[in-house]
Structure formats: structure tokens, C-alpha cells
DRENDO-1510 file (C-alpha; in Angstrom, 1 decimal, always signed):
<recs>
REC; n; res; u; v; w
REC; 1; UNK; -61.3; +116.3; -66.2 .
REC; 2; UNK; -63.9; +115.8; -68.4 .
REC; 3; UNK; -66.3; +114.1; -66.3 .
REC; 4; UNK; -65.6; +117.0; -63.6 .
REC; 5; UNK; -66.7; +119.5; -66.2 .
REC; 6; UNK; -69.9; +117.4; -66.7 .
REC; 7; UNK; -70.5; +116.9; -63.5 .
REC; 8; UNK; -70.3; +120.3; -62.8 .
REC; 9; UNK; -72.3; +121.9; -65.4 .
REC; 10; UNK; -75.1; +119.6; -64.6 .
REC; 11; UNK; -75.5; +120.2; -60.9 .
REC; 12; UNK; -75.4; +123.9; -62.1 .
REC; 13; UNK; -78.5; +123.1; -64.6 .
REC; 14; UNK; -80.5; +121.3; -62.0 .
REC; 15; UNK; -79.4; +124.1; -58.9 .
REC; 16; UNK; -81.3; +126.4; -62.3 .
REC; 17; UNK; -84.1; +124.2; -62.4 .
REC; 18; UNK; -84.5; +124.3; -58.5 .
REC; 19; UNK; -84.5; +128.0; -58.6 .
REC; 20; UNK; -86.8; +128.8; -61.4 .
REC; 21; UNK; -89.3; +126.5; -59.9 .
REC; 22; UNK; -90.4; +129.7; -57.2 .
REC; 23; UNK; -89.5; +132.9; -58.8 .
REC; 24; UNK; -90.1; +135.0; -56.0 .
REC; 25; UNK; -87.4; +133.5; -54.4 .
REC; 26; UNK; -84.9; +133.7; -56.9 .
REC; 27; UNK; -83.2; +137.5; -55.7 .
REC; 28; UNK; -83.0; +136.1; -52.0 .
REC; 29; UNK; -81.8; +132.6; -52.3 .
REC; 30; UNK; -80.4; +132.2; -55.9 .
REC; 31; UNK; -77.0; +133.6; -54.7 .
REC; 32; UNK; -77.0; +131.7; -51.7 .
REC; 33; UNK; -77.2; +128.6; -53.0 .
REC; 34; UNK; -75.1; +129.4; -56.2 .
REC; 35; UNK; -72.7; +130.2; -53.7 .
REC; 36; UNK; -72.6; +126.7; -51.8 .
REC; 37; UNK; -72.3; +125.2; -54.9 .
REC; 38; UNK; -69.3; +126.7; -55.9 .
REC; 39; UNK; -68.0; +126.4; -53.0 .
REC; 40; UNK; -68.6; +122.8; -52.9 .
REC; 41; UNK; -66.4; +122.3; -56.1 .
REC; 42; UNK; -63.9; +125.1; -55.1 .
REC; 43; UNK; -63.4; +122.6; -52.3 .
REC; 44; UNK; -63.5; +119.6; -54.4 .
REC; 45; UNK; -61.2; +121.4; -56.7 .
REC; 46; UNK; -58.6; +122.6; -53.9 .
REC; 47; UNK; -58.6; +119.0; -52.6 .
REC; 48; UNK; -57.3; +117.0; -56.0 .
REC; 49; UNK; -54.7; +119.8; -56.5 .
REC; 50; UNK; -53.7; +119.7; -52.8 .
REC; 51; UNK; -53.6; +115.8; -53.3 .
REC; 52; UNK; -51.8; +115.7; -56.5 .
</recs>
């Protein structure tokens, strides 16, 4: 669980870095893509409970 924590919070630090690299695009495509990320692990997430 650990390593999923980590895993997480680090594509969540670089999905930051992305971002911040054009500011004006932050208000139109930070949600966007904050949202396919955590729906990416929601996914992931669903998945190993489903499978447990």
C-alpha cells in the first residue's frame, strides 16, 4: 500500500510540474487532467478491491 501511496503522490507532483510549466493554461486544462489522473487510480483502485 505503501508503494501505491508513493506512486500516487508522485504522478500527482509531476501532473503539478506539467501544469505549472504554461500558466495560462492552468484554469482550462488543470482540472481536466487532474481528473484523468484520478480516475486512472480510482480505476486502479476499484480493480485490486474487485480482485481481492
Amino acid at each position: 500500500m505503501q508503494v501505491a501511496m508513493f506512486m500516487f503522490t508522485n504522478e500527482v507532483h509531476e501532473l503539478i510540474q506539467e501544469i505549472e510549466k504554461n500558466p495560462d493554461t492552468i484554469v482550462e486544462e488543470g482540472p481536466i487532467k487532474l481528473n484523468a489522473l484520478l480516475g486512472k487510480w480510482g480505476q486502479l483502485i476499484t480493480k485490486e478491491h474487485l480482485d481481492a
